[in-house]
C-alpha positions in Angstrom: -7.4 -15.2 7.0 -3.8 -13.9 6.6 -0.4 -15.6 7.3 1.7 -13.3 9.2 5.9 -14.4 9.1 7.5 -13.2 12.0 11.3 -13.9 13.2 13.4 -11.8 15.5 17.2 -12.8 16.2 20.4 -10.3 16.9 24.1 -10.6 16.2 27.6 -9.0 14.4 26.8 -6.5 11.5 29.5 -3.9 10.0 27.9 -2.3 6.3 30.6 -1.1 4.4 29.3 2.3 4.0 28.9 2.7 8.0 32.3 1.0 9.1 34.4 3.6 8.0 31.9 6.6 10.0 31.2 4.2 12.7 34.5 2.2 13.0 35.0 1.4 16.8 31.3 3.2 17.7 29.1 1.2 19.7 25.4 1.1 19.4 24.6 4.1 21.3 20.4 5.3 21.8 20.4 9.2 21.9 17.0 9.1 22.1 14.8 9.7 25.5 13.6 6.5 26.7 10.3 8.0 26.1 11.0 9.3 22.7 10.7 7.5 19.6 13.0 7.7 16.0 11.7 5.8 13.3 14.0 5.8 10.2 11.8 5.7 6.6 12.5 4.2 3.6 9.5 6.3 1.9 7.7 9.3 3.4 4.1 10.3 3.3 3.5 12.6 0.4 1.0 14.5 2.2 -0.3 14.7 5.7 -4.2 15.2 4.0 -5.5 11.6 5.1 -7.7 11.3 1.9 -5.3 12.8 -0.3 -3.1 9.8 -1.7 -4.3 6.2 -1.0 -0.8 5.2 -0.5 1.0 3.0 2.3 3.1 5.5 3.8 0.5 8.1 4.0 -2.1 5.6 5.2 0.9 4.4 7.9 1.0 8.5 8.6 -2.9 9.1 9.1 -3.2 6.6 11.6 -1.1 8.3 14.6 -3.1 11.4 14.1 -6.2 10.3 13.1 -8.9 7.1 13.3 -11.0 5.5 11.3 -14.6 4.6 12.4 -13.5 0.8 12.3 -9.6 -0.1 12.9 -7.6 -2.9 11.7 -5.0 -4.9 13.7 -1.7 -6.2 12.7 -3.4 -9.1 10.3 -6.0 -6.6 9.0 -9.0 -8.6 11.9 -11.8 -5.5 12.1 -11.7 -3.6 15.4 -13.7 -1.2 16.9 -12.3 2.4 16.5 -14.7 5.6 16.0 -17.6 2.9 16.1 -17.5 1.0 18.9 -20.5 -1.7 16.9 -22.1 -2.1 14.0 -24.9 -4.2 12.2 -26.7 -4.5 9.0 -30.1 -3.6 9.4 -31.3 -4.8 6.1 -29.6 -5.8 2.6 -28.7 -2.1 1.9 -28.7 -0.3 5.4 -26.0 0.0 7.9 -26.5 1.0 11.6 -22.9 1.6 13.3 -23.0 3.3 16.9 -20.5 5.4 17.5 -17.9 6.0 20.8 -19.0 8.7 23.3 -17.0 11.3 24.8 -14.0 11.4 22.0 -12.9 14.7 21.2 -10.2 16.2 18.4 -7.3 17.4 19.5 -8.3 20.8 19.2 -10.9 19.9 21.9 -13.9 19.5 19.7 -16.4 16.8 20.3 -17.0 14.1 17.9 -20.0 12.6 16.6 -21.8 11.2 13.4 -22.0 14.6 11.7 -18.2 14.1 11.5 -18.4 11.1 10.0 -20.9 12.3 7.0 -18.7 14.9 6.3 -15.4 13.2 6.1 -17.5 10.8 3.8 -18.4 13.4 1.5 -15.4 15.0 1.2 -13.1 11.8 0.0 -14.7 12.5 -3.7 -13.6 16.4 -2.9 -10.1 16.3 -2.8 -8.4 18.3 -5.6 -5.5 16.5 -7.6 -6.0 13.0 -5.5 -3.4 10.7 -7.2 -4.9 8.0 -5.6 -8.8 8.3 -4.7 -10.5 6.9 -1.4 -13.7 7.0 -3.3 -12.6 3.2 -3.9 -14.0 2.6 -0.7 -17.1 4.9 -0.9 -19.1 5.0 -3.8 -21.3 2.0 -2.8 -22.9 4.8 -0.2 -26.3 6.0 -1.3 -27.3 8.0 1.6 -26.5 8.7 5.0 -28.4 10.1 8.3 -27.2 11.3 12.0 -30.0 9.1 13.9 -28.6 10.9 16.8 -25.5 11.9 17.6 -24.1 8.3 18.3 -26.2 6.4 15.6 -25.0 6.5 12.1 -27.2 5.2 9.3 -25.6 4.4 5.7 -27.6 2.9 3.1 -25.8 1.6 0.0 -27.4 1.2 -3.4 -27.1 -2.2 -3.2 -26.0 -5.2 -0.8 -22.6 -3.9 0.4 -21.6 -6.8 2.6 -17.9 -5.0 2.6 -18.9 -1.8 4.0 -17.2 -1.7 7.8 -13.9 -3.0 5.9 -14.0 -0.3 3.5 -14.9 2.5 6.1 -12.1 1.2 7.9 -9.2 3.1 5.3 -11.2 5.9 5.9 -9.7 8.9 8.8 -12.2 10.5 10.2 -11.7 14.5 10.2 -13.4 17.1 12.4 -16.4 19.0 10.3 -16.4 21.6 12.7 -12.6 22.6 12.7 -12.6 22.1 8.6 -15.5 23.2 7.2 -14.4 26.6 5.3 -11.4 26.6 7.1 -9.3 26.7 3.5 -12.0 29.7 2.2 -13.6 27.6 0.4 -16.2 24.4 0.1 -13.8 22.1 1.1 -10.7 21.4 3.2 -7.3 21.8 0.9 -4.5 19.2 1.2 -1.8 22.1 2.1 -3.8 22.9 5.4 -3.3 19.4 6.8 0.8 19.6 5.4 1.0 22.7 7.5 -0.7 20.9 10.2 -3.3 23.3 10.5 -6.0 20.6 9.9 -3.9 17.9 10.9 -6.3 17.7 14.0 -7.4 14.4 14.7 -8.9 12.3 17.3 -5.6 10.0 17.4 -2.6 8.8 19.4 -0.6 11.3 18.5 -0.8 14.9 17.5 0.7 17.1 15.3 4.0 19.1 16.3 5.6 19.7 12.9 6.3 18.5 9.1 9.5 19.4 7.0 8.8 17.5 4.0 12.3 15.5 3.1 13.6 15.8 6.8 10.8 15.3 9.5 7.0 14.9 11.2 7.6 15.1 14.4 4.1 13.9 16.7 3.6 14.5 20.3 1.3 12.6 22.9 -2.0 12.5 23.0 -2.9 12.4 27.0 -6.5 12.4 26.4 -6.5 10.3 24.0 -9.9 7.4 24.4 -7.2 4.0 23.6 -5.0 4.8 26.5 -1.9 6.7 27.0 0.2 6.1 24.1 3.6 4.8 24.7 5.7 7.4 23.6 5.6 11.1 24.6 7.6 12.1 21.4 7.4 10.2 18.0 9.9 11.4 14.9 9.6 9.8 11.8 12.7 10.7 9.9 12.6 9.8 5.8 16.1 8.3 4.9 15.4 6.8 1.5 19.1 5.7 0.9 19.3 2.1 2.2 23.4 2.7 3.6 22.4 5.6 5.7 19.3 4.3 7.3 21.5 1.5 8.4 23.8 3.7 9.6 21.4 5.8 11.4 20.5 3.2 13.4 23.8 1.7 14.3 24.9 5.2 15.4 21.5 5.5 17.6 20.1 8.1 15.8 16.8 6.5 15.3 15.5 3.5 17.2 13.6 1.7 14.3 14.0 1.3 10.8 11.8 0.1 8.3 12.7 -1.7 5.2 16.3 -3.0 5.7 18.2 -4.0 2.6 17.8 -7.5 2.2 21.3 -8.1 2.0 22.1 -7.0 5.2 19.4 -8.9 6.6 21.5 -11.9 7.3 24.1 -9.8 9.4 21.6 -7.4 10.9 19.8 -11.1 12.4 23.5 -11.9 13.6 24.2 -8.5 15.8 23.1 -9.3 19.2 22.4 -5.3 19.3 20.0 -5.0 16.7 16.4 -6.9 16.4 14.9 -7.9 12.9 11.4 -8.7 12.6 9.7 -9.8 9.4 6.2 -11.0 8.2 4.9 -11.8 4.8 2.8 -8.4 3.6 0.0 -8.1 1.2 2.0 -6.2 -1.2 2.2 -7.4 -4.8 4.6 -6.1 -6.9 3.3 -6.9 -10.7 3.7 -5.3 -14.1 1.5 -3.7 -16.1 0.9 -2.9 -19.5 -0.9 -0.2 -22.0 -3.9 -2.4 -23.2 -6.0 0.7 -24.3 -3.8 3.1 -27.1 -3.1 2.3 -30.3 0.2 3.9 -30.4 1.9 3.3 -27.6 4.9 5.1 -26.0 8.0 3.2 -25.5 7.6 0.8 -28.0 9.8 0.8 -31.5 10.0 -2.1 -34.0 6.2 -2.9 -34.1 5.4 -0.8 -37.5 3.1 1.3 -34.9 0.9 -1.3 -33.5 0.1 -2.2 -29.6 2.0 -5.3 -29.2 0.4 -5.5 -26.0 -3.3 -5.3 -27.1 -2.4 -9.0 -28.2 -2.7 -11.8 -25.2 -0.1 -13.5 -26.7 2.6 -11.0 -26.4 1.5 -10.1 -22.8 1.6 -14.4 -22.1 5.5 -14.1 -23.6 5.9 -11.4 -21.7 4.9 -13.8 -18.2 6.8 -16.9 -19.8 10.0 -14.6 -20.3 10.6 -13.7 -16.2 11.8 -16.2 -14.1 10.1 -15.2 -11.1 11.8 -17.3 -8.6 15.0 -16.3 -9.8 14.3 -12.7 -8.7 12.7 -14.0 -5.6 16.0 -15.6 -4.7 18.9 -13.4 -6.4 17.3 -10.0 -6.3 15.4 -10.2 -3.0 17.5 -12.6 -1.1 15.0 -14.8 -0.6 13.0 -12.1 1.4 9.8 -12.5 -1.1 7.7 -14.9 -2.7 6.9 -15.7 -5.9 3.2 -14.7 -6.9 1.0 -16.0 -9.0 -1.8 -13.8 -8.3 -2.9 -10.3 -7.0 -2.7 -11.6 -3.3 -1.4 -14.0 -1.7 -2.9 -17.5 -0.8 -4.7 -17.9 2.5 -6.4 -14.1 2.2 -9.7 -13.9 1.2 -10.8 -14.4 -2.7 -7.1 -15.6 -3.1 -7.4 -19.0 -5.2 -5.6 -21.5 -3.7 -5.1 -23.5 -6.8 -3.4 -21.3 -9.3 0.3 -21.6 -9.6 3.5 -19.5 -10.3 4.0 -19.2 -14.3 6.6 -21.2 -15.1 9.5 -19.7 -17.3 9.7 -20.4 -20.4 11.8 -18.8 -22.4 11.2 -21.1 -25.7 7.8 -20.8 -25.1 8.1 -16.8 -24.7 9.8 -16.5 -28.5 7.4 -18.8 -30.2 4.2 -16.7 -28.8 6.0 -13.4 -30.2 6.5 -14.8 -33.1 3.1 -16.3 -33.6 2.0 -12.5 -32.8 3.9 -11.6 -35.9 7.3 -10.3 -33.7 9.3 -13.3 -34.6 12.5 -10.6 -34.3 10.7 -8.8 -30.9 10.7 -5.5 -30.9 11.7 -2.3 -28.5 10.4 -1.2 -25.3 11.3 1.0 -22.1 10.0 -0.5 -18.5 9.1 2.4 -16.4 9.7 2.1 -12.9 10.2 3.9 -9.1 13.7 3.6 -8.0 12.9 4.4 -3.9 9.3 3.2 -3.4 9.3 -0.9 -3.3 12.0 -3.0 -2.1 14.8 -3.3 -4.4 12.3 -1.8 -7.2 14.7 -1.0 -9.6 16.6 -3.8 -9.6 13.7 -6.0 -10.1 13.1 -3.6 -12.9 16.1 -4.1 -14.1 16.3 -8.2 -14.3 12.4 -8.5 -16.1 14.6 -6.2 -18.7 17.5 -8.6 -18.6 14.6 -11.9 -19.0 12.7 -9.7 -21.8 15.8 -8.9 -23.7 17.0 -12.6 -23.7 13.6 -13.3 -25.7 14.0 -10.8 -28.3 12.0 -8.0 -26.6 15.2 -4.9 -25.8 14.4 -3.7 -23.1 15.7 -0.3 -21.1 14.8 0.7 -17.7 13.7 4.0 -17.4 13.7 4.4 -13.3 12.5 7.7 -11.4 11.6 9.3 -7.9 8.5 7.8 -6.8 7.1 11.6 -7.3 8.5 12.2 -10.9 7.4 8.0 -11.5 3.6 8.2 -10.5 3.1 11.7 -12.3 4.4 10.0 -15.3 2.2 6.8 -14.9 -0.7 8.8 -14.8 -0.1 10.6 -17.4 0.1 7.3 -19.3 3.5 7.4 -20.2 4.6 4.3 -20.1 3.8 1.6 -22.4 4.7 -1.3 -19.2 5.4 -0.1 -15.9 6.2 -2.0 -12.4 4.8 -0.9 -9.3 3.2 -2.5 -6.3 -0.4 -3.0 -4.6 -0.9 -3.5 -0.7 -4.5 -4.3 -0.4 -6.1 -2.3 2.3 -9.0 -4.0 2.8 -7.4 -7.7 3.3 -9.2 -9.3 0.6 -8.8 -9.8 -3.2 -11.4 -7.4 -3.9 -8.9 -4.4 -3.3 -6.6 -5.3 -5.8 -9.2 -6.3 -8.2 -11.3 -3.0 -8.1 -8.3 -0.9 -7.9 -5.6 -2.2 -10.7 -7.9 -4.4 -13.3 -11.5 -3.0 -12.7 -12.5 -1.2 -15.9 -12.1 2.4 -14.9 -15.4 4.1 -14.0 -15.7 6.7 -11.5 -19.3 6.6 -11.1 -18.1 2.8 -9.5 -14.7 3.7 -7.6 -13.3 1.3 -10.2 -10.0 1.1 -12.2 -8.7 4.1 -10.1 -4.8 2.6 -10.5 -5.8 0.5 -14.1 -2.9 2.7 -16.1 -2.9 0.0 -18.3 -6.3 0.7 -19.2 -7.5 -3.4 -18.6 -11.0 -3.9 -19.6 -12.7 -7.6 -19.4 -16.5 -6.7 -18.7 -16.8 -11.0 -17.5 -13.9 -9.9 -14.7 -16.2 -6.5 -13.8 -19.6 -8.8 -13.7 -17.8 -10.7 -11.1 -16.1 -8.0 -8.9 -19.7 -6.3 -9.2 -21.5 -9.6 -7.9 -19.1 -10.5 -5.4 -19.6 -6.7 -3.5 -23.2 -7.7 -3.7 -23.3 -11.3 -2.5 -23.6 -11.6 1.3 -22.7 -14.9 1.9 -18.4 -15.1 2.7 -18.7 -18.5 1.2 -20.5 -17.1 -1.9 -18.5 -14.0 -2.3 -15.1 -15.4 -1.9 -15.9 -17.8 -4.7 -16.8 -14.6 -6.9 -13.9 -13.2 -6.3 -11.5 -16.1 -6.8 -13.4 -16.6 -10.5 -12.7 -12.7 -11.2 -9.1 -13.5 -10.1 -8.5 -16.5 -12.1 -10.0 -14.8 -14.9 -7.3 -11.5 -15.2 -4.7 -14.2 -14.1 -5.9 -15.9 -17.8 -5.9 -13.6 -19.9 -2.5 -11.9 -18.8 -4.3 -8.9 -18.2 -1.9 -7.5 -15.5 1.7 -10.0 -14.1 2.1 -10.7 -10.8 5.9 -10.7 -10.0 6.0 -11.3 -5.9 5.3 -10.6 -3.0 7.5 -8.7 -0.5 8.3 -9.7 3.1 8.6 -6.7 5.0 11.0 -6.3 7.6 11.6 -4.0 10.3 15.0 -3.5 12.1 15.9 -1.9 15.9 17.7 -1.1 18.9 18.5 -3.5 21.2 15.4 -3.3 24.0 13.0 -2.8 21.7 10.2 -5.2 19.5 8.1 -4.8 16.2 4.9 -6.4 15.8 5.2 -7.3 11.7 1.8 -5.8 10.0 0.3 -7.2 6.6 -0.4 -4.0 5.9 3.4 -2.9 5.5 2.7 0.0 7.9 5.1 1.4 10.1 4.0 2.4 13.4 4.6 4.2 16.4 2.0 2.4 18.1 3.5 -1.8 16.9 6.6 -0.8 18.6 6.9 -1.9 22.1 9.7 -2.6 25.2 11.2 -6.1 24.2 10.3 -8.8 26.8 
C-alpha cells in the first residue's frame, strides 16, 4: 500500500560552516558502541503521549511507550499491546491482549489500562493537536477479562485497530490521581514522573532544548533493545547538526539539508538513507471570516471565500519548480493530500499545472484585476526547507498581482498563532498517521466538529458538507474496495474546489556514522529502534 524510497551510498563531504571547526578532524564516534546519539531537526514538545498529535512527539512516545496495535516502517499493522484482534459484529471489536507485560514501574498491564488511556485522550488540558481524531467512533468499552477487551463503536468502524494504533497506552494504576486531580497533567510526563511506559526504553531525563536521554528496558516483552543508552539531542540549525555528526558527537541525524545530500552520499564515512514519507506540505486558507487578517486591498472582503481566487492562487505556484530548486529534487510534486499508491489516494488526479496567465485572469474575474495584499504565515524549523518554500509561493503570488510577505516563526510561536486564527493563508505540513487518505481528510478539511473528531487542524475553517458525507460513509463502509472508493471521491472533491493546496511531498532522509544503517519510515519518525549495525 505505500512506496517506500530507500538509497544508501558514502563519500567526500566538507560544509562550509564545519570545515573551518573541523578542518583536518576525522570522523571520530565518541559514543559507547552501545550508546546511541541521535541529532534532531525538531524536538517533541512534550513527553505527554496524547498531548500534541505531532510527528516528533509521536517519534518520542514510541521508545517509552506502546500502542495496543504497532505499525512497521510502511505503516503494515502489527501486533503490540494486542497480540489479535477481530470484529465480532458491524459495531463490536474483540482484541486480546499480551500477557505478562508490565510498566516500567513494575506494574502489570491489562485491559483496564487500555479503557483508561482511552478515556483520557479527550482529557488532556490545552491539546494543540487532539488524539480524539482517532477515538470518537468508540461508544463503549468492557474488560471481558483481564486479557479481553471489548469496544463497540456507534457505527461500522472498519478503521478501528489502525486508529488505536496512534494511541500509547499509559498505566491507570501509576496515573490515576497522581497530578491531584481527575486526570494525568502533561507536566508530570515532562518531568518523567509518568513517563512510565511498557516500552523499549525508559525514561532517564528531559532538558527541553538540550536533551531526553532513555535507558534500556531489560524486561522489556519485544526483546532486549539494541542500545543500552539512547540520547536524542534537538539541533534545529541545519550547519551544526552536520557538524555534530562529522565531529562524532551524535551517530545519526535526521533531516539533512538537501543540499548537502549530494556530498553527504559521496563521504565513504557517512551513510544517507532516504524514502518517500507521507507528509504533505500544502497551504491553507481562511475560508470562514469575513474580515480576514493579512489581507489589504480587497475593500474588506474574504478574497479567499471565492474559489476562483483560491484556483489563482494553485495556478500561480509552479510546484515542480520548488520540487527541483528549493528541495533539490528531494520531494515530489503533489497533487493531492497523499501520495499515490496509499490507500484512498486517487490515482488519476494530476499536479496543477502553472499558469500564471491563467492565475491573473481568475483574479480578475473575482473582481481583483490589480490583486491585492497578503502575509503567508509560516514555521521556519518544522518542515524541510519550510521557509524557503514559504518564501518562493510569495515570489509565484507576487508575480500574479497578489504581494505577498512571509511572516515566518518558531514552530511554538507559529502553531499558537495558527490557532488562534491569525493568518489569513498559512503553510504547514500533514503526515498521515494512519496510512490512508482518511487521516488527512478528517483532520485538515473535515468540517470541524468535536462531537466527530473532525476538522481538529481545519484553521482554514473548510466546510463542503458533500466532502463530510463521504469521509462519514467511507468510516462506515466495510468493504476496502468500497471504502477506498469513498475516500478517493472525498479527495477529488476538496482537490476541486481548491479547498486546501497541496504543494509536495517530502522525502525524508536520515544521515550516520560509518557502521551504522537506517530503515527509512513513511511515517517520518526517527527511531532508536530503525537504527541497526550496517551489514
Amino acid at each position: 500500500m505505500n512506496r517506500i524510497l530507500a538509497a544508501c551510498a558514502g563519500g567526500a563531504f566538507v560544509l562550509g560552516l564545519a570545515q573551518a571547526a573541523l578542518s583536518g578532524t576525522a570522523l571520530v564516534g565518541t559514543a559507547l558502541a552501545d550508546d546511541l546519539t541521535i541529532g534532531l531537526a525538531s524536538e517533541p514538545s512534550a513527553l505527554d503521549p496524547h498531548y500534541h498529535n505531532l510527528t516528533p512527539n509521536n517519534a518520542a512516545w514510541q521508545h517509552i511507550f506502546d500502542g495496543l496495535i504497532s505499525q512497521d516502517a510502511k505503516q503494515r499493522l502489527q501486533p503490540g499491546l494486542a497480540v489479535a484482534w477481530k470484529p465480532l459484529d458491524a459495531t463490536t471489536w474483540e482484541f486480546d491482549l499480551r500477557k505478562g507485560v508490565t510498566f516500567h514501574d513494575g506494574t502489570p498491564f491489562d485491559a483496564e489500562d487500555v479503557i483508561y488511556t482511552i478515556r483520557r485522550i479527550p482529557n488532556v488540558a490545552n491539546s494543540p493537536s487532539s488524539f480524539t481524531i482517532y477515538t470518537k467512533s468508540i461508544a463503549s468499552m468492557e474488560a471481558k477479562d483481564p486479557y479481553t477487551l471489548i469496544i463497540k463503536t456507534e457505527a461500522p468502524r472498519p478503521l478501528l485497530p489502525t486508529e488505536l494504533s496512534n494511541l500509547a497506552i499509559i498505566s491507570k494504576e501509576t496515573c490515576e490521581g497522581a497530578s491531584g486531580g481527575d486526570w494525568p497533567k502533561t507536566e508530570d510526563f515532562n518531568s518523567g514522573t509518568l513517563a512510565v511506559g511498557t516500552g523499549p526504553y525508559k525514561f532517564a531525563e528531559f532538558v527541553k532544548g538540550d536533551r531526553l536521554v532513555l535507558t534500556r528496558n531489560d524486561d522489556y516483552w519485544g526483546g532486549k533493545p539494541t542500545w543500552d543508552k539512547v540520547t536524542f539531542k534537538p539541533i534545529s540549525s541545519d550547519g551544526p547538526r552536520v557538524a555534530a555528526l562529522l565531529s562524532g558527537d551524535v551517530d545519526v541525524i535526521d533531516n539533512p539539508p538537501t543540499q548537502d545530500l549530494p556530498r553527504l552520499k559521496a563521504d565513504k564515512n557517512i551513510n544517507v538513507y532516504s524514502g518517500l514519507s507521507n507528509r504533505v506540505i500544502y497551504l491553507h486558507m481562511d475560508q470562514f471570516a469575513d474580515d480576514t487578517p493579512g489581507v489589504q486591498g480587497t475593500n474588506g472582503r474574504n478574497p479567499f471565500k471565492d474559489k476562483r481566487v483560491r484556483e489563482a492562487v494553485s495556478k500561480a505556484i509552479d510546484r515542480k519548480a520548488i520540487v527541483e530548486k528549493i528541495m533539490g529534487g528531494v520531494a515530489v510534486a503533489a497533487e493531492q493530500l497523499l501520495p499515490k499508491g496509499m490507500f484512498g489516494a486517487d490515482p488519476a488526479l494530476e499536479v496543477e499545472a502553472y499558469d500564471p496567465a491563467g492565475a491573473r485572469k481568475l483574479l480578475a474575474e473575482a473582481g481583483y484585476p490589480d490583486g491585492f495584499k497578503l502575509v503567508l504565515g509560516t514555521p521556519n524549523d518544522r518542515y524541510i526547507n519550510d521557509e524557503k518554500v514559504a518564501q518562493a509561493v510569495a515570489q509565484f503570488l507576487t508575480r500574479v498581482g497578489i504581494q505577498t510577505t512571509v511572516d515566518a516563526s518558531t514552530k511554538s510561536v507559529f502553531f499558537k498563532r495558527r490557532n488562534s486564527y491569525e493568518f489569513s493563508m498559512y503553510l504547514a505540513g500533514w503526515g498521515s498517521g494512519t496510512g490512508e487518505m482518511s487521516s488527512p481528510l478528517r483532520a485538515l478539511v473535515a468540517t470541524p466538529d468535536k462531537e466527530k473528531g473532525y476538522g481538529g487542524t481545519n484553521r482554514g475553517r473548510y466546510s463542503n458538507p458533500a466532502v463530510d458525507a463521504k469521509i462519514d460513509e467511507a468510516l462506515q463502509t466495510l468493504d476496502d474496495a468500497g471504502r477506498e472508493k469513498l475516500l478517493q471521491e472525498a479527495s477529488d472533491l476538496v482537490i476541486k474546489d481548491y479547498g486546501i493546496l497541496p504543494l509536495h511531498y517530502e522525502v525524508t532522509s536520515w544521515a550516520t556514522r560509518k557502521g551504522l544503517a537506517y530503515e527509512p519510515r513513511t511515517d517520518q519518525y526517527t527511531s532508536a529502534m530503525s537504527v541497526t549495525q550496517a551489514q
